[in-house]
C-alpha positions in Angstrom: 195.8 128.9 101.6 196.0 125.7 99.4 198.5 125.7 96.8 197.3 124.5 93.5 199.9 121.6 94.1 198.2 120.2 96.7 195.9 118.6 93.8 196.6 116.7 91.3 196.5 118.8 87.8 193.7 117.3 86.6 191.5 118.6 88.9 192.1 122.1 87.8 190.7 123.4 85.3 192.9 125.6 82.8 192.9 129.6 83.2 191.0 131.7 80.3 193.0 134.9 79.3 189.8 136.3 79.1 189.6 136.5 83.3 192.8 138.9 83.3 192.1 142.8 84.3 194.9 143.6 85.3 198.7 142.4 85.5 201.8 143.5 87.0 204.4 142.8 89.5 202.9 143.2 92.9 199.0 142.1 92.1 196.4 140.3 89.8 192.7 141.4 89.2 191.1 138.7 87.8 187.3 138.6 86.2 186.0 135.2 88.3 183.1 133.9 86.2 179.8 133.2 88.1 179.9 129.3 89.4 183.7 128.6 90.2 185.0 128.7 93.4 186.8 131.1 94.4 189.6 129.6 96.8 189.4 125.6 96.7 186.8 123.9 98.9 187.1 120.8 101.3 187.8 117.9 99.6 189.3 117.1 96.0 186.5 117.2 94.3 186.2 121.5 95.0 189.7 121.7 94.6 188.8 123.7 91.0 189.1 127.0 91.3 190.1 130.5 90.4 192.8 130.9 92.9 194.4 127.2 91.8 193.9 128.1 88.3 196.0 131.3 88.6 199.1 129.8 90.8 199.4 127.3 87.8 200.1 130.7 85.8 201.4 132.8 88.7 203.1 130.4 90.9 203.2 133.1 93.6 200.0 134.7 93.5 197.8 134.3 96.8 194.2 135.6 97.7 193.6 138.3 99.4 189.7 138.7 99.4 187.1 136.3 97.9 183.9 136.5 95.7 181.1 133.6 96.4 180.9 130.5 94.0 177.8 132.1 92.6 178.9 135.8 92.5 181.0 137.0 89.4 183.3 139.9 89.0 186.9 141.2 89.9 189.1 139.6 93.0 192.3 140.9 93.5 195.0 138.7 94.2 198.6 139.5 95.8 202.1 138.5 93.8 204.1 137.1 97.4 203.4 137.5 101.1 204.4 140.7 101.5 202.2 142.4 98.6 199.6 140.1 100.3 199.9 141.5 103.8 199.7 145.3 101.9 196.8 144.5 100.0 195.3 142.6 102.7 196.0 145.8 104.9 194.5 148.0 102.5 191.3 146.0 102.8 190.9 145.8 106.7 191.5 150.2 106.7 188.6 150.1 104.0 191.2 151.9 101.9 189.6 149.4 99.0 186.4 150.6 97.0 184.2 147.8 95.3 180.9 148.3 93.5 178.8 145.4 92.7 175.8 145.4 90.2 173.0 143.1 90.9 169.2 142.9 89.6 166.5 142.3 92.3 163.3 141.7 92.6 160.7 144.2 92.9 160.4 147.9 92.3 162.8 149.6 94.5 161.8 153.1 94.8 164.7 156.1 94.6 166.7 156.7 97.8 165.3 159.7 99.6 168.8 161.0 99.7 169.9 163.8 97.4 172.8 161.7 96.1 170.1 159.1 95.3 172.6 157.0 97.4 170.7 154.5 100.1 172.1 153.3 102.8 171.0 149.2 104.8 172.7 149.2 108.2 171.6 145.9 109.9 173.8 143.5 111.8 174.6 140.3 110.7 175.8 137.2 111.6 176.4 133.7 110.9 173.3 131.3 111.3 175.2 128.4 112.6 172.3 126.1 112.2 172.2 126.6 109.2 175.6 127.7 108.1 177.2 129.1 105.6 173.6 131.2 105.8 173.7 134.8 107.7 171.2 136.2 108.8 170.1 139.4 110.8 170.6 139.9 114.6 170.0 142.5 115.9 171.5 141.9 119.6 174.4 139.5 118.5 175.1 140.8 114.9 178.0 142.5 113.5 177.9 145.9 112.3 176.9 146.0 108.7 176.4 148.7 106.3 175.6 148.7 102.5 175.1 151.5 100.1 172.8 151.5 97.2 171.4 153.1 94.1 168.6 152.5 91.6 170.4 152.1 88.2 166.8 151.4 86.0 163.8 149.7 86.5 162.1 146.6 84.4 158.4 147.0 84.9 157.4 143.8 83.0 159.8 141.8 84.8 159.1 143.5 87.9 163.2 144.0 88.9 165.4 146.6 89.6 169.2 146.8 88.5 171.6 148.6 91.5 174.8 149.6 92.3 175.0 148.6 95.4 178.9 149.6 97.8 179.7 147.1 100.7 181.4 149.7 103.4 181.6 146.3 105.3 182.5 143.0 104.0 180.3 140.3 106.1 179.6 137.2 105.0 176.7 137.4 102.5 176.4 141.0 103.0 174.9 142.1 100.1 172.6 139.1 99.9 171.3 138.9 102.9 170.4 142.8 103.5 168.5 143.1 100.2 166.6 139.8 101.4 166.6 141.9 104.6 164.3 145.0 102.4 162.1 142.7 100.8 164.1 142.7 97.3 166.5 139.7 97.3 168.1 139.1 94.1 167.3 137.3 91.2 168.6 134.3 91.2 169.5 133.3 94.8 169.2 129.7 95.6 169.9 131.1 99.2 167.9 134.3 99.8 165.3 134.4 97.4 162.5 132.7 95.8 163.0 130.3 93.2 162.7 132.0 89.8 164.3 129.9 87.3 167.3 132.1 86.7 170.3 130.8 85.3 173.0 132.1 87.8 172.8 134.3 90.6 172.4 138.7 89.2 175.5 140.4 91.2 178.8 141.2 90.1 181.6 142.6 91.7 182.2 145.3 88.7 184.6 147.6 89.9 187.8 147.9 92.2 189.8 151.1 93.1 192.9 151.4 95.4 196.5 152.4 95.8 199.0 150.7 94.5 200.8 149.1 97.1 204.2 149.9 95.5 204.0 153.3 94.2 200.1 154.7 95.6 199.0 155.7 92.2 195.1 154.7 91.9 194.1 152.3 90.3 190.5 151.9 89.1 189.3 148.6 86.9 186.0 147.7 85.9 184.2 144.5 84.2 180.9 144.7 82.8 178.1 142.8 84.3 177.6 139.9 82.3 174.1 139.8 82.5 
């Protein structure tokens, strides 16, 4: 990754204490507000971001997932390479659980499971055309699965709020397979319809793992913002 040094200071913005989740000697969880890169971009002008806003704090804290520029909620990040690799680790054995909250459009109806858990396996993949857009495939796709639940209805706004669990973490994932049911969410520029919202409804809310130095579990939240 870039270091925040790579750019001159003032093109970083300063770190609110606010962001911080979590602190200790192996890892960050930081609270990424909706509209800031996560890692920096091509070029100086997206060198702003959470990631170079945290080395400038944490000189040796590296990324080891990332949340899109329009998506809020927690990202871990590792203290050195070797709590990287761990955590990075951790994430590839799915040995990670996130839970995002995002409000759709539409009237999503209750999953027929008993759990009232629902479960979107489609295959994505990058639409090169187009890129950074996924989309679905169903012959050159990856295998994609995301688990959802109705949290409450607004019948005058005609949305739903879910939780919704990436098992897999594709690009876009959770974006692209609610556009996929017919109930993309509010606030896409990508996915959905214009609707005047001020930011793009999902969240990355919650993060639970082991510790990488000792295994206990750890389990943070942040409350939607919206």
């Amino acid at each position: 990754m870039i270091a925040a040094g790579a750019y001159p200071a003032s093109a970083i913005g300063l770190f609110d204490d606010e962001w911080l989740v979590h602190e200790d000697a192996a890892l960050l969880v930081l609270d990424k507000p909706a509209g800031l890169l996560a890692v920096p971009g091509r070029g100086a002008d997206k060198a702003d971001c959470l990631s170079a806003r945290a080395q400038r704090r944490w000189p040796d804290a590296l990324v080891v997932h990332r949340l899109d520029q329009a998506t809020s909620g927690l990202m871990l990040l590792a203290r050195g390479a070797a709590m990287q690799r761990a955590l990075s680790q951790a994430f590839a054995e799915r040995r990670v659980h996130k839970r995002y909250e995002a409000i759709v459009h539409g009237q999503v109806p209750d999953a027929e499971a008993a759990n009232g858990w629902g479960l979107i396996e489609l295959p994505l993949r990058l639409d090169w055309p187009r890129r950074p857009l996924s989309i679905v495939d169903a012959e050159h796709g990856k295998p994609s699965c995301t688990r959802w639940r109705v949290l409450r209805r607004d019948a005058a706004g005609d949305t739903t709020r879910l939780a919704l669990e990436p098992i897999t973490g594709r690009s876009h994932q959770l974006r692209v397979h609610l556009q996929a049911i017919g109930h993309p969410i509010v606030g896409d520029t990508l996915y959905g319809p214009p609707d005047g919202a001020a930011r793009l409804m999902l969240h990355a809310g919650a993060l639970q793992f082991a510790h990488p130095l000792d295994g206990h579990a750890l389990a943070l939240q942040r409350s939607a913002p919206f």
